[in-house]
N, C-alpha and C positions, 0 to 999 in steps of 0.2 A: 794295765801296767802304767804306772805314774811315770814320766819322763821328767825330771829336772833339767831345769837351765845348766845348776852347774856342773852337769854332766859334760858340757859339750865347752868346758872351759881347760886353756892350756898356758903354757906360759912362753912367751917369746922374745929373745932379745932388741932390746930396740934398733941393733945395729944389722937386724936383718931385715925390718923395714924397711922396705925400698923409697927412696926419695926423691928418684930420678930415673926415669925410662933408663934401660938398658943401651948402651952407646947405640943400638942398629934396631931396630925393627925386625923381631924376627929369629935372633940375638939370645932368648933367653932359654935356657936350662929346662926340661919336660920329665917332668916325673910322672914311671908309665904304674899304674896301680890295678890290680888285678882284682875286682869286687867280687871275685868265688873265691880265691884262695890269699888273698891279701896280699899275693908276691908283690916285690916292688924291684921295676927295671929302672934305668936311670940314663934318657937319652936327649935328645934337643928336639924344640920347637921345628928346626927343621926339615926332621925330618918325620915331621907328623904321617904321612901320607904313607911311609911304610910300615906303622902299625896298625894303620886302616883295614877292613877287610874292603878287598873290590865291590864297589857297586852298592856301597854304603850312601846313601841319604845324609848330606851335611848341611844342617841347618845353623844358618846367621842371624844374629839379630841388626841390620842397617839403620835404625834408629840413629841420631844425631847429636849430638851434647851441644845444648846451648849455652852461651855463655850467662850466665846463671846466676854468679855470685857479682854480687854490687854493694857500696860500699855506699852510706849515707851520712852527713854529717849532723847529727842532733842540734836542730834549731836553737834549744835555749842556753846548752852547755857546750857546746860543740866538739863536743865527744864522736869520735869517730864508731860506726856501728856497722856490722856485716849483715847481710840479708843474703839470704839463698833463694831464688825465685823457682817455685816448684808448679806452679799450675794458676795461670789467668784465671778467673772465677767469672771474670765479667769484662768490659775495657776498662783498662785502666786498673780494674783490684783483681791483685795477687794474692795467694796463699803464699807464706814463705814459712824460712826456719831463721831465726834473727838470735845471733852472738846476745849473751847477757839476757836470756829473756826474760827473770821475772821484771826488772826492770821497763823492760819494753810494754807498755802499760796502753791501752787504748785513748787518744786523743794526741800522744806524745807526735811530734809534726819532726819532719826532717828534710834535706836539701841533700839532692843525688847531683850527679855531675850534669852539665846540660842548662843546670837554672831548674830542675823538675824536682814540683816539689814531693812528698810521699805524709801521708799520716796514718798511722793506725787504727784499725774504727772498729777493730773485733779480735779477742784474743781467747786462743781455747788451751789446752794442756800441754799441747806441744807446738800448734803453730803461730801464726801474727796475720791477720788479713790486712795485707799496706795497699793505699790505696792512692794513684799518682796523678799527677796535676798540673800539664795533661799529661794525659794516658802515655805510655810507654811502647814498643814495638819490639820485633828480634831488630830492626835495624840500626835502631838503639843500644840495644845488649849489643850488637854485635861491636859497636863504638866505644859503650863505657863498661861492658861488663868484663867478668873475669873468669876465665873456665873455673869449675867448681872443681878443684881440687879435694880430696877426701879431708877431718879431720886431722889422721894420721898424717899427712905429709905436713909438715912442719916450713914449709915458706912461703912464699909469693908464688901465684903463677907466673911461666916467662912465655916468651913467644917460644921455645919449643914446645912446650904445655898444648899449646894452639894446634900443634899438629900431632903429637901423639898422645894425646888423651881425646883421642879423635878416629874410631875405624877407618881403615882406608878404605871401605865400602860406604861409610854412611853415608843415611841420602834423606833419611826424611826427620825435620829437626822437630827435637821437645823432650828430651831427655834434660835429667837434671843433674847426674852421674852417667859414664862412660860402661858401656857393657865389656868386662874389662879383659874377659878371656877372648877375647876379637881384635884388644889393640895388637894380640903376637902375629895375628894373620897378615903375611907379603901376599904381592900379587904372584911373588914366585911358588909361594905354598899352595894359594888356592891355583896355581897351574899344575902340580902338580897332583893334590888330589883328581884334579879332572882329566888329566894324562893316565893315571890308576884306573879310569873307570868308574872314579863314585860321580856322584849329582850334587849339584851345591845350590841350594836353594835360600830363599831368607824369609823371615816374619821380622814387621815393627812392634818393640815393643821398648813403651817410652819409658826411662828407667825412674822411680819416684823417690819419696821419702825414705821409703823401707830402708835402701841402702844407708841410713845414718840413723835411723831410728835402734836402740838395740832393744832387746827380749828383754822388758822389767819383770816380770812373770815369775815366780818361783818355780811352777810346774808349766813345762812349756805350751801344752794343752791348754793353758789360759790366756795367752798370745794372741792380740788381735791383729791381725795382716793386712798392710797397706792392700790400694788399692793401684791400678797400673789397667793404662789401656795399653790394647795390642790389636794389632791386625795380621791376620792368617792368608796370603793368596790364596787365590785356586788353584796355581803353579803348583803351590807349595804343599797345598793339601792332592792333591793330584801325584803327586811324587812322592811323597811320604805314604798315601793310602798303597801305590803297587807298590810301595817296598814291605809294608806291612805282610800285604796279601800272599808277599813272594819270598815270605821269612829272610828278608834284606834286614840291615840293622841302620838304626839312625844315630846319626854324631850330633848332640846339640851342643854348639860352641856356645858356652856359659851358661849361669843360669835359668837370666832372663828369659832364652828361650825354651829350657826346661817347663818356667811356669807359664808359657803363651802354647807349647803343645798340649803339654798334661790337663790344661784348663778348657781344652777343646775339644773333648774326645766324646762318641755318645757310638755305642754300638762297636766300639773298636775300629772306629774310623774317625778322621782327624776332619772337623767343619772347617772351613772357612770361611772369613767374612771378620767384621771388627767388631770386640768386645772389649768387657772391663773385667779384671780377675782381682781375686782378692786371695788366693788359694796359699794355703801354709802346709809346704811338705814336710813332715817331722817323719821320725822312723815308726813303720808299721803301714807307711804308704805304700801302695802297688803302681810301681808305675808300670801304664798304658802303652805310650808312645817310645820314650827314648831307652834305647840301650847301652850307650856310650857317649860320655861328658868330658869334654874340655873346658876344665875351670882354673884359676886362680888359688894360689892359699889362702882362705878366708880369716877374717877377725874372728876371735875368740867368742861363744858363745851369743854368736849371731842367726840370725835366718839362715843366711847362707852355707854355713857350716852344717848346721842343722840339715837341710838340704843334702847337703853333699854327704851326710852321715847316714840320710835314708836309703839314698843311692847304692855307696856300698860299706854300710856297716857303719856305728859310731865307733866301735874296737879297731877296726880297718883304719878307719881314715884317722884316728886320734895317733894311731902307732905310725903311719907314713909321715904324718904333722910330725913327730918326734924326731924320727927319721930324716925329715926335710931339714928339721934346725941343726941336730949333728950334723948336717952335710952343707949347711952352709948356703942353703937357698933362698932367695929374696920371697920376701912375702907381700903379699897385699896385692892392691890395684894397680902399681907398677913393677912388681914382683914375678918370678919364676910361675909357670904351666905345670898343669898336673893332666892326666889324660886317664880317666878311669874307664874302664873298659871290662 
């Protein structure tokens, strides 16, 4: 069966775009969606922990957002230019995603904040390889860069941005986007799941291009899928395998960590150890590992929608998407929870 892109396309008012974390952390609105029968409950973030079953396996992704985006000044014209920094290649040269690219032409030289200078010296379909002079650091980003805000949000970062486009678990930095179904989690919720009884476990897994890249594809089946490293503990594979074994069920908070389980599985058990995935869930997938997803309301004819339509249903989740914008739900990366179950 052919899958089309524009199957998994919806339409959404721009005023439900969220543009602004939710006043509180914790704060936003949970829409609970049932992937057997498609019911749909409608309760809060806070009270996640009472739709859990006891003794469930709740896996984090603790990855880090680095300040990422930076801003250059073009040497000859001195046109301001944005660069998105997604992955060091070597010291000093980055792969990026660079505003106006066909422009962005290899040899074009430019001035970052600092006196550091950057030039381009290799350019492919989608990315710009900038290369800096000297070499660049996170203690740099962390001085002149900018959290990398999504497309969709339409401003400047500000120093709130700094703290909630940011888990309050993260610990290990290299993310180029925020794992976003993680920003709703307090330390009062994960006290709570752990007061219930479940396990709270984490995997790294550094967030990449994918998230901005979308499906040019006619049939989605022709979709090539970023690549993204991650790392699996032993903890974690340790606590996910007895919950297997003990028809426990496992919560993957977003879906980062959907594709660092599912990408790990050999024999019906979850490896540990650090790898590279490149894995694209579209519907007709079996998943292995997770039974139950807290995510975000994804962009239109994305991976992640996709995803989330293998999970429980494109009919399912395209009618709850309807459903969410009658009812007046924030969408996107700083937007309202969904809890599919």
């Amino acid at each position: 069966m052919i899958v089309k892109t524009s199957d998994f396309y919806f339409e959404i008012p721009n005023r439900l775009i969220a543009q602004d974390p939710a006043p509180d952390r914790g704060s936003a609105r949970m829409m609970i969606l049932n992937r057997e029968s498609g019911q749909i409950q409608e309760a809060h973030i806070n009270n996640l922990s009472h739709y859990i079953e006891p003794r469930t396996v709740v896996v984090l992704n603790d990855t880090r957002v680095r300040k990422a985006r930076l801003y250059g000044t073009t040497k000859k014209t001195g046109g301001r230019v944005e660069f998105l920094l997604l992955e060091e290649q070597q010291p000093g040269l980055w792969k990026t995603l660079v505003s106006k690219a066909k422009k962005q032409k290899p040899g074009k030289a430019f001035i970052f904040p600092g006196s550091v200078d950057g030039t381009i010296i290799k350019a492919s379909e989608n990315f710009r390889y900038l290369k800096f002079d000297p070499p660049i650091d996170n203690a740099y980003l962390e001085s002149h860069g900018h959290m990398p805000l999504p497309p969709y949000i339409k401003r400047e970062d500000n120093q709130e941005d700094q703290k909630r486009y940011q888990t309050i678990y993260a610990r290990y930095l290299g993310s180029a986007a925020a794992p976003t179904a993680g920003l709703h989690i307090t330390e009062g919720i994960l006290k709570s799941l752990k007061d219930s009884g479940n396990t709270v476990v984490t995997i790294t897994l550094h967030v990449g291009v994918g998230t901005f890249l979308p499906i040019r594809s006619r049939n989605i089946e022709e979709h090539t899928m970023h690549e993204e490293k991650y790392c699996i503990p032993e903890q974690t594979a340790r606590a996910v395998n007895r919950a297997l074994h003990g028809g426990r069920r496992i919560l993957a908070v977003g879906t980062t960590v959907v594709r660092a389980l599912e990408s790990s599985v050999k024999d019906n058990r979850l490896l540990p150890g650090k790898r590279i995935t490149d894995i694209f869930i579209y519907p007709g997938y079996r998943f292995r590992i997770v039974s139950q997803l807290l995510t975000n309301f994804h962009t239109p004819a994305s991976t992640l929608l996709v995803l989330v339509s293998a999970f429980a249903g494109r009919e399912r989740i395209l009618s709850a998407y309807g459903e969410a914008v009658r009812k007046g739900y924030r969408f996107f990366s700083y937007g309202d929870a969904m809890l599919i179950r």
